[in-house]
Every structure is written in structure tokens, then in C-alpha cells.
VOMITI-477617 format. One line per field, with one value per residue (C-alpha): chain; x negated, y negated, z; residue number from 1. Coordinates in steps of 0.05 Angstrom, whole numbers, plus 5000, padded with zeros to 4 digits. Each point is the difference from the previous one (the first is absolute). Layout:
BEGIN
unit: c(A	...) .
px: c(X	...) .
py: c(Y	...) .
pz: c(Z	...) .
pos: c(NUM	...) .
***
This chain:
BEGIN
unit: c(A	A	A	A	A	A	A	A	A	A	A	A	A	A	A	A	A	A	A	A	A	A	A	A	A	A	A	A	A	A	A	A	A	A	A	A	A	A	A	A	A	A	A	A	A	A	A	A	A	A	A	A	A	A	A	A	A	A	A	A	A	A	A	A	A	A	A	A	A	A	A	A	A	A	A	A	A	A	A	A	A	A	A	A	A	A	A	A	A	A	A	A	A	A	A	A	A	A	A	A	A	A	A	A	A	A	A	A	A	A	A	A	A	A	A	A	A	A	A	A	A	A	A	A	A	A	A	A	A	A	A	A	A	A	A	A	A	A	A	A	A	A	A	A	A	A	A	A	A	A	A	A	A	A	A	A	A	A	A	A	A	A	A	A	A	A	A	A	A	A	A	A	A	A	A	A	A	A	A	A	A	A	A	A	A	A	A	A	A	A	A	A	A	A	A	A	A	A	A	A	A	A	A	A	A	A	A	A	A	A	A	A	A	A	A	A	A	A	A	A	A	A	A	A	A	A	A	A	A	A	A	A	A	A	A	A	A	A	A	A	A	A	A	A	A	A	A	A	A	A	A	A	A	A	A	A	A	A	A	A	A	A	A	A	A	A	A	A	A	A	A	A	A	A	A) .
px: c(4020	5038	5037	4938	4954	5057	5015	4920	4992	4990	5073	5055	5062	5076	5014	4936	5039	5065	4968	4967	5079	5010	4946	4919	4986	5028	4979	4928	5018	5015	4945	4950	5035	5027	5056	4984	5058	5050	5081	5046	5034	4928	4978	5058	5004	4925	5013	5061	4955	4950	5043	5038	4951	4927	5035	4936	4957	5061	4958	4928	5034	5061	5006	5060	5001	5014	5051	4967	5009	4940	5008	4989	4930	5011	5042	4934	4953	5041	5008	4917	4996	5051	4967	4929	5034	5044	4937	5009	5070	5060	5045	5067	5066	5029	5065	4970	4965	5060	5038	4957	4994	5078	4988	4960	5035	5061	4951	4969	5077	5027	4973	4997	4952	4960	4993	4978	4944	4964	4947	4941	5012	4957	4957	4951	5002	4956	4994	4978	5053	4979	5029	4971	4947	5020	4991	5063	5028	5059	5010	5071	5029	5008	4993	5042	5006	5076	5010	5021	4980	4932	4988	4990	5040	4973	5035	4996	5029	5039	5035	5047	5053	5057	4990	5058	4979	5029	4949	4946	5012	4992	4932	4976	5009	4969	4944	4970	5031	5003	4931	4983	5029	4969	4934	4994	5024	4949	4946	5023	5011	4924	4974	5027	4999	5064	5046	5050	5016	5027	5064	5005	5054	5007	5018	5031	5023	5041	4962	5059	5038	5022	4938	5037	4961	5011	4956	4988	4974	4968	5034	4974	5021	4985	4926	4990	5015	4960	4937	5024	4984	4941	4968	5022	4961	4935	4996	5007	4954	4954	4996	4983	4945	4972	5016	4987	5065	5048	5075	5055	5069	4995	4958	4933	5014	5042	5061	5066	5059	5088	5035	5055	5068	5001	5056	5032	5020	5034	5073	5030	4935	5041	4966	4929	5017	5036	4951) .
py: c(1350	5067	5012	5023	4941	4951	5032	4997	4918	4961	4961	5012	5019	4998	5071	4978	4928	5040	5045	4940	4981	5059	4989	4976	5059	5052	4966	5011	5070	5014	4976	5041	5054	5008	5044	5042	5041	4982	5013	5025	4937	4965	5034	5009	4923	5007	5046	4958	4939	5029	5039	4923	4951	5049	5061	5012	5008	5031	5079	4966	4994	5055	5065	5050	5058	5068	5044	5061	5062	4989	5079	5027	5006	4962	4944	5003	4976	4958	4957	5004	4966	4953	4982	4997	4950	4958	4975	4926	5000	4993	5057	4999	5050	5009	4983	4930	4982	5012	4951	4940	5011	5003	4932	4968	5024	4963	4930	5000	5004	4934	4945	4955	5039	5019	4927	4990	5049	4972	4967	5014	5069	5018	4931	4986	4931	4975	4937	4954	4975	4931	4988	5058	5020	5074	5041	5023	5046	5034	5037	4989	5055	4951	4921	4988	4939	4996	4951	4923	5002	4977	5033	5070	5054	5051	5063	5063	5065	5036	5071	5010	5045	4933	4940	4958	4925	5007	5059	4972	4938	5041	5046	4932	4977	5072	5005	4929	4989	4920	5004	5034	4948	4941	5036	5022	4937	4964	5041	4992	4925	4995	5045	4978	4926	4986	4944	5035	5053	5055	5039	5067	5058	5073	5058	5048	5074	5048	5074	5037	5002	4959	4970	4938	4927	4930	4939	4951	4942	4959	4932	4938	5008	5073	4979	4945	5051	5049	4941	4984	5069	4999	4939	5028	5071	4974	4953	5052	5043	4934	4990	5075	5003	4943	5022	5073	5013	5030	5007	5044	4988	4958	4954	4965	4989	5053	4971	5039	5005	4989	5048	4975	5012	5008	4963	5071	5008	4942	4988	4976	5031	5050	4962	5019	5072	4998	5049) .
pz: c(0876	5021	5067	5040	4977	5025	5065	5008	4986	5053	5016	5046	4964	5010	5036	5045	5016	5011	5054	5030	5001	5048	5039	5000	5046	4942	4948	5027	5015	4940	4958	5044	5004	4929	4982	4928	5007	4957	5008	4936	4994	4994	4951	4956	4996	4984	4941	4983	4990	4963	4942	4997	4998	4978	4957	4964	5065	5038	4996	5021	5066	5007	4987	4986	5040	4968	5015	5019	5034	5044	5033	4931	4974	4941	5037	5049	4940	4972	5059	5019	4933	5014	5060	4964	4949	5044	5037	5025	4969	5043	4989	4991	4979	4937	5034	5018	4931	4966	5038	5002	4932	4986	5044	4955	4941	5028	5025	4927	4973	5027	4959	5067	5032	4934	4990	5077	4990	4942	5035	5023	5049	5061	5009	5056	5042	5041	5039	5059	5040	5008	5077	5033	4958	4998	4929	4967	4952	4962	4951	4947	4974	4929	4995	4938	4960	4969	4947	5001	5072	5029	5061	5002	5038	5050	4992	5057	4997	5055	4997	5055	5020	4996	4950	5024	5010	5071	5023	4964	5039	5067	4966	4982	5082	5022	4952	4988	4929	5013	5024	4932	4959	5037	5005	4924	4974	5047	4964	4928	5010	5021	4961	4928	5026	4993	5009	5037	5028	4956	4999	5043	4979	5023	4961	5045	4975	5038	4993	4996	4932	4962	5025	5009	4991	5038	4979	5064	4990	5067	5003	5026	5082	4998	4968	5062	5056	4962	4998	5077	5007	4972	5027	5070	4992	4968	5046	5063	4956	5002	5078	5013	4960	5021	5079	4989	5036	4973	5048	4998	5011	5061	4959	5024	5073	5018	5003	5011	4949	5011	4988	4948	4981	4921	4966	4975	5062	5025	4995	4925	4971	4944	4946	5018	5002	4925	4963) .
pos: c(1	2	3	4	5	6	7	8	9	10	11	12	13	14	15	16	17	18	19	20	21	22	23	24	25	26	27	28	29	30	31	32	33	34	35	36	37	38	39	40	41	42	43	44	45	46	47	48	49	50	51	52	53	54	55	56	57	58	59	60	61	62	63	64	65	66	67	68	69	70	71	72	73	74	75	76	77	78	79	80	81	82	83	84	85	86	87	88	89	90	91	92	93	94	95	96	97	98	99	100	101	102	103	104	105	106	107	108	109	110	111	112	113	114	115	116	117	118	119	120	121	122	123	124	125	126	127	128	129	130	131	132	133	134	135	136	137	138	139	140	141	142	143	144	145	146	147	148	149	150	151	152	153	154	155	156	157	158	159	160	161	162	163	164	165	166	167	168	169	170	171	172	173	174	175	176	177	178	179	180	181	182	183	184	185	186	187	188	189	190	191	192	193	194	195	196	197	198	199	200	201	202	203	204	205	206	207	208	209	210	211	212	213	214	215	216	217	218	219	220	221	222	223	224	225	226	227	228	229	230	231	232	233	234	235	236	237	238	239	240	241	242	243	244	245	246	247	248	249	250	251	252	253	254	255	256	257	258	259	260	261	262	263	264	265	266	267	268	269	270	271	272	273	274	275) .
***
């Protein structure tokens, strides 16, 4: 099952949850009104995935751009047939192919990662979640057996501009990386019927050179708030279906929010603003 076919199954899916975490109200928005622009950072990460995990099918979906001189007559045809044969592709620089695939020259070179993406690369998951009855899916970047141990491990890719632990910790926070974890394991566990629930470990690259790696693994507490998290939004997801209603920030009933002061600025704080 490619990309398209997955985002087309029926099942709500982690980015869905995470804007449910903003609000119901956009969430809704956003699903009517869908968004098929795509930013540079988006689709880098895109092309990033791809040439790791799918090199073979990497130029059924992306296409390198020519560097043409489009005022000249010849630059002019070469670029029409370009176009003619970069239809349904998503096109990308010669700049930008040349460093994901320095990237993934220097993934495929540690033997920790190498070994981490053995498994089984791009898998499908689908599932009933048995308390609220809502469909569910994901979609690992690699589910990897490693040897002498017998759960398997879920593996995701992120590219980023900063791999230290400590940022990662705050992306994680912003962009619903313990909700991933709890979410994908959930699925796997059901899925493949196992006995527990299965390791969860991030391989985040820095884009710039030396294309520096980090492996971050999700430990025990950080899985629980990520499954708190999860619980939390499929439930709210849950309720608004069933009520058609679907609130904004001031929740349900309208209720007002305090205005709070955050603990960076109170007195004696210096350790929160350590970077």
C-alpha cells in the first residue's frame, strides 16, 4: 500500500489526533477544508524518507529538476519535457537530492541504525479501538526484529535542523512525538497480537553537514504520558462524533480561560531558561 492508498483508508491517524489536541473546531476545519500545499521543509523530509527507507521507488514519486536556462530556446524545451516527464512526481533540486542522499549515506554507515532498519519498512496498521469504537491507523517508517530479543522495535525517522536529546525533547512536546509512540505501538501491539507492547526509538538527523545522527529511544514514563495522551484525544475525538459538536478553545460550554504566569518567568527560574 503506497502513501496515497493509506492517507485514503478509512482511520484517524496521529497528525489528525494531534490537531484534535489543538482544538475539535480546527481539527474539523481542517479535514474539510484540506490544505494540498506543501512547505519546503515538508517535503524535503518527504524525499528524505523515501531515498532511506524505499531507494528503489524513490524516482516513481520525485523528480530532479534540471538546471536550465529556461530564456534560451533550448533551455525552453528542455524544461517542457521535463515538465511532460515529471507528471505526478514531486519535484525537487539537485541541491536537495544530493543532501538527503549524503544523509542516508551517513544513516546506512552506522551499524546501529543499519541494524534498526532491517525490518519490515513502510507497513500499514489498522485497527478498532476497543473502548470507543473508532477505526485507527499508522503507518511505521520500519518494525524491526533485532536478535535475542522478542518484541519487536518501531523505528521513525526525523530530519531536523538540531538532534540534541534536549531539543528533541521540546519537538517531541510541540509536535506530538509521545502521542506517536503510544499511538504506533498501540497499533503494532494489536495488529501482530502481541504480548506486549513493543519498543519505540527515533532516528533523528541534523540536515546540515555532517548530517549529524541521535538515536532516542521512548522509555517507559515518556510511553504512559504519550498513551495518557492518547486515551485523552480519542476519547474527545469519540464524544464529538457522537454529539456532532465539535468546540474550540473555550471548550463545550464556553467557558473562559486564566491567564497564567509561566514558570520561566518567576523568580529562581535560571534553570528553565538553560538552552
Amino acid at each position: 500500500m503506497n502513501e496515497a492508498e493509506y492517507n485514503a483508508a478509512e482511520g484517524i491517524r496521529r497528525s489528525d489526533l494531534w490537531k484534535i489536541h489543538d482544538s475539535p473546531e480546527k481539527f474539523k476545519w481542517a479535514i474539510e477544508h484540506p490544505d494540498e500545499e506543501t512547505t519546503p521543509a515538508f517535503t524535503f523530509g518527504q524525499a528524505a524518507h523515501k531515498l532511506l527507507l524505499e531507494p528503489t521507488d524513490f524516482f516513481c514519486e520525485f523528480a530532479i529538476k534540471p538546471d536550465v536556462d529556461r530564456r534560451t530556446a533550448e533551455g525552453k524545451e528542455r524544461w517542457a519535457r521535463f515538465q511532460e516527464e515529471a507528471q505526478g512526481r514531486t519535484v525537487i533540486d539537485q541541491e536537495t537530492y544530493d543532501t538527503i542522499r549524503d544523509m542516508v549515506k551517513k544513516a546506512y554507515a552506522g551499524p546501529m541504525v543499519a541494524k534498526l532498519l532491517m525490518g519490515r519498512k513502510e507497513q500499514p496498521y489498522f485497527w478498532t479501538d476497543p473502548d470507543t469504537g473508532v477505526k485507527c491507523k499508522v503507518r511505521a517508517d520500519c518494525v524491526t526484529w533485532l536478535d535475542g530479543e522478542e518484541l519487536p522495535v518501531i523505528v521513525d525517522y526525523k530530519t531536523t535542523t538540531d538532534a540534541r536529546t534536549r531539543k528533541f525533547v521540546r519537538d517531541a512536546a510541540e509536535y506530538g512525538y509521545f502521542l506517536q509512540a503510544a499511538m504506533y505501538t498501540e497499533g503494532v501491539m494489536r495488529c501482530l497480537k502481541l504480548d506486549a507492547r513493543p519498543r519505540f526509538a527515533f532516528i533523528v538527523q541534523e540536515k546540515k553537514p555532517p548530517h549529524s545522527i541521535n538515536i532516542i529511544t521512548v522509555p517507559e514514563d515518556a510511553m504512559l504520558y504519550g498513551l495518557d495522551t492518547f486515551r485523552e484525544l480519542l476519547g474527545v475525538y469519540h464524544e464529538c462524533v457522537e454529539m456532532d459538536n465539535w468546540p474550540g478553545y473555550t471548550g463545550a460550554f464556553g467557558m473562559e480561560n486564566e491567564l497564567y504566569v509561566p514558570g520561566w518567568l518567576r523568580p529562581n527560574a535560571g534553570d528553565d531558561l538553560v538552552d
